[in-house]
VMD Tcl script that draws the C-alpha trace (Angstrom):
set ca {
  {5.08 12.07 -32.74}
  {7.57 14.29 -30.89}
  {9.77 17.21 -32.78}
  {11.84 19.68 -31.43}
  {10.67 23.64 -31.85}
  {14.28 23.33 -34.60}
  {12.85 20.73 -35.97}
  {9.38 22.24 -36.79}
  {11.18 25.33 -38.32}
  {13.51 23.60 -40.43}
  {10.65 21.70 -42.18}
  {7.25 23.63 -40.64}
  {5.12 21.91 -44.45}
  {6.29 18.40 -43.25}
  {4.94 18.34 -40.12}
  {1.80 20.29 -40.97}
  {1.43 17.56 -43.07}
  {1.81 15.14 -40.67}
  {-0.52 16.82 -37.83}
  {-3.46 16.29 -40.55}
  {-2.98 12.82 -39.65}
  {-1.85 12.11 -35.80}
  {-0.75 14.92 -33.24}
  {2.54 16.29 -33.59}
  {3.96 17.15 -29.84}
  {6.60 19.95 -30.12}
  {9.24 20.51 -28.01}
  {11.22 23.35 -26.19}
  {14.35 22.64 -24.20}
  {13.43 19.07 -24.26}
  {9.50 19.78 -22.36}
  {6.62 19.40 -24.27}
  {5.48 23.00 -25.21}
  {3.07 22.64 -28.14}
  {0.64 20.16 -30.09}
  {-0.66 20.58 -33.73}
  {-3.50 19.17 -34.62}
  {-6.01 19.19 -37.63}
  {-8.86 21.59 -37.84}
  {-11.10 18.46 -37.65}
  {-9.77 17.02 -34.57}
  {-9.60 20.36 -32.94}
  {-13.03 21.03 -33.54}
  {-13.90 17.16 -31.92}
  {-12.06 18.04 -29.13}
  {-14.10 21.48 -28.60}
  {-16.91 19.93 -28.74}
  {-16.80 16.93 -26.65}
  {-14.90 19.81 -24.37}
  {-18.57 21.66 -24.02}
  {-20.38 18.62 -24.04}
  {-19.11 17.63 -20.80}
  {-19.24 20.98 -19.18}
  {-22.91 20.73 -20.33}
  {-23.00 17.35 -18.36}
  {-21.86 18.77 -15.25}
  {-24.41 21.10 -15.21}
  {-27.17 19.19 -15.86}
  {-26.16 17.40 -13.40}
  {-26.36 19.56 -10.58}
  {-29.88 20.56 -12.26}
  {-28.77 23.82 -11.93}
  {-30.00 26.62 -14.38}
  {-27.89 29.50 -15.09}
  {-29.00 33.13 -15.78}
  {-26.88 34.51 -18.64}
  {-24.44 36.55 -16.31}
  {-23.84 33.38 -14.44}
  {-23.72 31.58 -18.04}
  {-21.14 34.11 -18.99}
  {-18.99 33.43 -15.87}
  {-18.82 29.99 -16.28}
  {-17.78 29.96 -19.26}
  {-14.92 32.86 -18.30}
  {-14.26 30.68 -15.62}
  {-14.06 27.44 -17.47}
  {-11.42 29.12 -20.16}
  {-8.91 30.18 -17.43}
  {-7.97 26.93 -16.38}
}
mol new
graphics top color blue
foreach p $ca { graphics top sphere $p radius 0.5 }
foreach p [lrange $ca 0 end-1] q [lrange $ca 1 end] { graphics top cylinder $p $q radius 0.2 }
display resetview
C-alpha cells in the first residue's frame, strides 16, 4: 500500500492500523521515503538481517576478536 506523507497525517490511526497488517510505503514528492511496519515484522526482518551476516561469516571461517566484532557490526549499520 502506497500513501502520501498528507495522507499519513490526515489519518496517521488508519494507517497504523493498516501497517499491523501489510507494509504501508509512504511517500514524499511522489518517491518512496518511508515504510511502516509492525513491531513483529520488524523484529523478523532484524533477525533474518543478522542471521545472514552470521552466514557470511561463517563462511569465510573467519573468527572475529571483539574489536573486529564491533567494527563489523559499525560497518554493517552504515550501509
Amino acid at each position: 500500500m502506497n500513501i502520501s506523507a498528507t495522507e499519513l497525517n490526515k489519518r496517521p490511526g488508519t494507517y497504523l492500523e493498516k501497517a499491523l497488517r501489510v507494509p504501508v510505503v509512504v511517500e514524499k514528492s511522489g518517491r518512496p521515503s518511508i515504510v511502516l511496519i509492525s513491531y513483529d515484522r520488524f523484529i523478523e526482518l532484524e533477525n533474518f538481517f543478522w542471521g545472514e551476516a552470521v552466514k557470511e561469516v561463517e563462511k569465510d571461517q573467519k573468527f572475529l576478536s571483539v574489536d573486529e566484532s564491533q567494527n563489523f557490526l559499525e560497518d554493517i549499520l552504515k550501509k
